[in-house]
C-alpha distance (Angstrom), angle and dihedral (degrees) to the residues before:
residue distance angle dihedral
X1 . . .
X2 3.76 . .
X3 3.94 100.3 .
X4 3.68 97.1 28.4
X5 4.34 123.8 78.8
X6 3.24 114.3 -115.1
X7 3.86 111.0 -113.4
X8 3.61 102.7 165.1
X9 3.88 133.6 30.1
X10 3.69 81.2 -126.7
X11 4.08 81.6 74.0
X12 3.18 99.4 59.8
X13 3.71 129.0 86.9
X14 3.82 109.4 -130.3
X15 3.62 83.5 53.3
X16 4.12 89.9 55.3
X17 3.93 90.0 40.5
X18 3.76 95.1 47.3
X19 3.76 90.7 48.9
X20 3.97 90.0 44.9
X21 3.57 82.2 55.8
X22 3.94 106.3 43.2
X23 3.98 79.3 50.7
X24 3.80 85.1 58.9
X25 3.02 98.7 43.7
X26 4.35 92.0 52.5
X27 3.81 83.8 52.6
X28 3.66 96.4 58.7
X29 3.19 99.9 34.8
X30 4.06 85.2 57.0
X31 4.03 86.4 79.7
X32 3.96 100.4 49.0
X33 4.01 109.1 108.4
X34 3.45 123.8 -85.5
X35 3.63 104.2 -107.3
X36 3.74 89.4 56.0
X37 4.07 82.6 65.5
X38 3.70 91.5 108.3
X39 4.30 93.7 26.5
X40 3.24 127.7 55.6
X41 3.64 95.8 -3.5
X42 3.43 100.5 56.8
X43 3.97 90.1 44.1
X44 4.45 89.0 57.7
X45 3.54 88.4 45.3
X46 3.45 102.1 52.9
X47 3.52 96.2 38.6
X48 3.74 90.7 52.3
X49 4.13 93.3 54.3
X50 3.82 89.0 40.6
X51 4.02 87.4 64.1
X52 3.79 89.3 54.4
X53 3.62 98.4 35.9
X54 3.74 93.8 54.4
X55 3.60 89.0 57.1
X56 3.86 98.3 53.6
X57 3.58 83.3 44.7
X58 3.61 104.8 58.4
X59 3.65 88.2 44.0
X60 3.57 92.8 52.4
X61 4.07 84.5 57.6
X62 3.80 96.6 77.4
X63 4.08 97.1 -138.9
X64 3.82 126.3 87.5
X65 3.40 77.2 -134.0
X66 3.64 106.0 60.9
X67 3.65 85.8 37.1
X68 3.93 94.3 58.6
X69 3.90 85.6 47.4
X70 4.10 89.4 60.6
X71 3.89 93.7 38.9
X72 3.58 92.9 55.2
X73 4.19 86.3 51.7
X74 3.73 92.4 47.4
X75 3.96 85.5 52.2
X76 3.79 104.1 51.3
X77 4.18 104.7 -101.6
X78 3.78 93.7 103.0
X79 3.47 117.2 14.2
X80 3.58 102.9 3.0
X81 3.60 106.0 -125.8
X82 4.23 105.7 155.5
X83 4.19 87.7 29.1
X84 3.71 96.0 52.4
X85 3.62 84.6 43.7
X86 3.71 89.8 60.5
X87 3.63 94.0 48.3
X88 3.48 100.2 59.5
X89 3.81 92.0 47.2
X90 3.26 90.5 52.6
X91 4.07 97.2 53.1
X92 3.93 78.5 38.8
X93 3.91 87.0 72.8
X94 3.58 95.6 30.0
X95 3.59 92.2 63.6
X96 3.64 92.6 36.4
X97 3.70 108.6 -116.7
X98 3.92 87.2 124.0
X99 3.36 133.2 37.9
X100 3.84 118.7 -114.1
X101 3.83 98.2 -116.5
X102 3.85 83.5 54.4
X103 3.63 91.2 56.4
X104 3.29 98.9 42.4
X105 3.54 95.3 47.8
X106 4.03 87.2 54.0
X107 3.66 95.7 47.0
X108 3.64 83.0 47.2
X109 3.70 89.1 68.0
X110 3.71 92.8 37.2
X111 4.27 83.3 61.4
X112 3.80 92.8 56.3
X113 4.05 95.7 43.7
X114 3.77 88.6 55.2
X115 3.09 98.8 53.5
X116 3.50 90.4 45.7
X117 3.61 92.5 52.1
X118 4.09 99.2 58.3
X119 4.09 88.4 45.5
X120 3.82 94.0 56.2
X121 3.78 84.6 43.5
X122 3.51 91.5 60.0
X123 3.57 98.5 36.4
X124 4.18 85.0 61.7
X125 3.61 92.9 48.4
X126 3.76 96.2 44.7
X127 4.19 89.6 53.7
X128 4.33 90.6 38.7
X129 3.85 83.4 59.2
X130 3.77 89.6 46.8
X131 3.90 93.9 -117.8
């Protein structure tokens, strides 16, 4: 959305990507065993919508400030959203409940949405301090 103002968080594109990938991440998760319902499962999924959620969050807040705060949850310095995300994908394939190209496929997209994350964080600080 590169000529257009951003008016929702639903504009911009971490948002899309980290709802691309929480989607992902509830289709793969679909195929983990039964018992792991309320485990492992529930621990990638949750993770996965935190990311997103965090970001429509923060936005929701009103303040660069505020907004910052939730970013910086959605990446993995507070909270840990995107990094405990990666960690249970990665004992996901360890254990073998996915298969590697899954996985790395996932943590693939987890790569691009942090580094997404820190740039829009400094993008927000740079116009708050009127830069």
């Amino acid at each position: 959305m590169a000529s257009s103002a951003i008016t929702s968080y639903r504009d911009l594109k971490v948002w899309q990507d980290a709802m691309a990938l929480a989607e992902a991440c509830y289709r793969e998760t679909h195929a983990f065993p039964r018992e792991e319902m309320f485990g492992l499962t529930a621990q990638i999924r949750r993770a996965a919508v935190s990311v997103a959620a965090n970001i429509a969050e923060g936005h929701g807040r009103g303040t660069a400030g505020a907004f910052v705060q939730f970013l910086r949850t959605a990446q993995g310095s507070l909270q840990g959203s995107l990094k405990e995300l990666e960690a249970h994908l990665l004992l996901s394939g360890r254990i073998g409940f996915a298969a590697t190209a899954a996985v790395d496929a996932l943590l693939a997209r987890c790569d691009e949405i942090g580094r997404m994350l820190p740039a829009l964080i400094r993008s927000l600080q740079s116009t708050a301090q009127g830069r």
